[in-house]
C-alpha positions in Angstrom: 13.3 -12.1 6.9 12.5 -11.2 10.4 9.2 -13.1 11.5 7.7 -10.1 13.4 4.5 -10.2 10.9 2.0 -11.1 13.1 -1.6 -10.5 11.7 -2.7 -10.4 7.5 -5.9 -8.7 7.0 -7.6 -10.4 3.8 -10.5 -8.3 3.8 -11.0 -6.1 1.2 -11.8 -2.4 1.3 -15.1 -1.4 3.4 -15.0 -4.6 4.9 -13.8 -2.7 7.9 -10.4 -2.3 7.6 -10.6 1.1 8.7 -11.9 -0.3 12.3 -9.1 -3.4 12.4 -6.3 -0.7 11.7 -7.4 0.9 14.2 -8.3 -2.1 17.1 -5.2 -3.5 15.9 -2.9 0.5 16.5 -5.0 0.4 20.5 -3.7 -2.9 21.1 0.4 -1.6 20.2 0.3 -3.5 16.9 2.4 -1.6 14.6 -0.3 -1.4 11.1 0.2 -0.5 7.9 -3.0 0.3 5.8 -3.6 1.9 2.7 -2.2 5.2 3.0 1.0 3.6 4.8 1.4 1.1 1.4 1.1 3.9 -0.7 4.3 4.9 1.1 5.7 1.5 -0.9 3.7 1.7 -3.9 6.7 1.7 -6.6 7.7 -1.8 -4.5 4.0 -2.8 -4.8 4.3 -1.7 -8.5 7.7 -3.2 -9.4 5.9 -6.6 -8.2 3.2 -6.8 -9.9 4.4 -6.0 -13.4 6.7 -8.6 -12.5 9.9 -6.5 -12.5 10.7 -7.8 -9.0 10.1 -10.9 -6.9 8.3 -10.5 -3.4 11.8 -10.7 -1.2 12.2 -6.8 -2.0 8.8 -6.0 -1.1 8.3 -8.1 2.1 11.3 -6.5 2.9 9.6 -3.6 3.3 7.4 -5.1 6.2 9.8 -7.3 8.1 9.5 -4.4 11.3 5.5 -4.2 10.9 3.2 -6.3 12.8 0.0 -5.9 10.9 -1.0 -5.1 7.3 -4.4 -3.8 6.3 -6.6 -3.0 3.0 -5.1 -2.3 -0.4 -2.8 -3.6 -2.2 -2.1 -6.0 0.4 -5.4 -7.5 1.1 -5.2 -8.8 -2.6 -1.9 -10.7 -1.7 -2.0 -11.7 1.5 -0.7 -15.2 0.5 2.5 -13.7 -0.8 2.8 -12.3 2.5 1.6 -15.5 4.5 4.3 -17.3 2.3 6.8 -14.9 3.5 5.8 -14.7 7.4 4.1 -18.0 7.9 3.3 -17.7 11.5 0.9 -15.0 10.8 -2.5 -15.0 11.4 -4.8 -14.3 8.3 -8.1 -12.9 9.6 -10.8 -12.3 6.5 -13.3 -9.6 7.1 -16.2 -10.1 5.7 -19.7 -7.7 4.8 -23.0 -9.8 5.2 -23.7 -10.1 1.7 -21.6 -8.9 -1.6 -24.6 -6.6 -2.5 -23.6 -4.9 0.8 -20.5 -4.6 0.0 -20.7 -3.5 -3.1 -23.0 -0.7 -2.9 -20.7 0.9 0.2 -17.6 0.4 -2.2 -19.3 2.1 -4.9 -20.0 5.2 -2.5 -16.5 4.6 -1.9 -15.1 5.7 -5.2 
């Protein structure tokens, strides 16, 4: 696989991967967040009921620089494993009550 990978966002949803997707899109990084993995999500799918290994799925990514939110967030060491000279950033909210009430609002 290409290395071109350069940044995993761990983070999960309303963490502010929103405002990284976007930081990341001004600064020419090439992102894909949720809606973009939904593009993939029969890959994602094949994956994780184990029909596939990860080569087909990081396949997927080898021309994107930056992945974002759901489902990736969850597996960003599959992807670190695949591009290892990534940078993982976690984003974090200030306490997991915080978090959880703005995901709740979320769904």
């Amino acid at each position: 696989l290409s290395n071109k990978m350069k940044i995993i966002c761990a983070g999960f949803p309303k963490t502010g991967t929103k405002s990284m997707a976007k930081a990341l899109r001004l600064l020419g990084y090439t992102v894909n967040d949720f809606e973009e993995h939904l593009e993939n999500i029969d890959e994602f799918l094949n994956f994780f009921d184990g029909e596939k290994d990860s080569t087909a799925l990081m396949s997927l990514h080898r021309n994107i620089d930056a992945v974002v939110d759901q489902p990736a967030c969850t597996m960003w060491h599959t992807f670190f494993q695949h591009y290892p000279d990534s940078k993982v950033i976690l984003m974090e909210r200030d306490s997991p009550e915080e978090w959880y009430a703005s995901f709740v609002k979320m769904i």
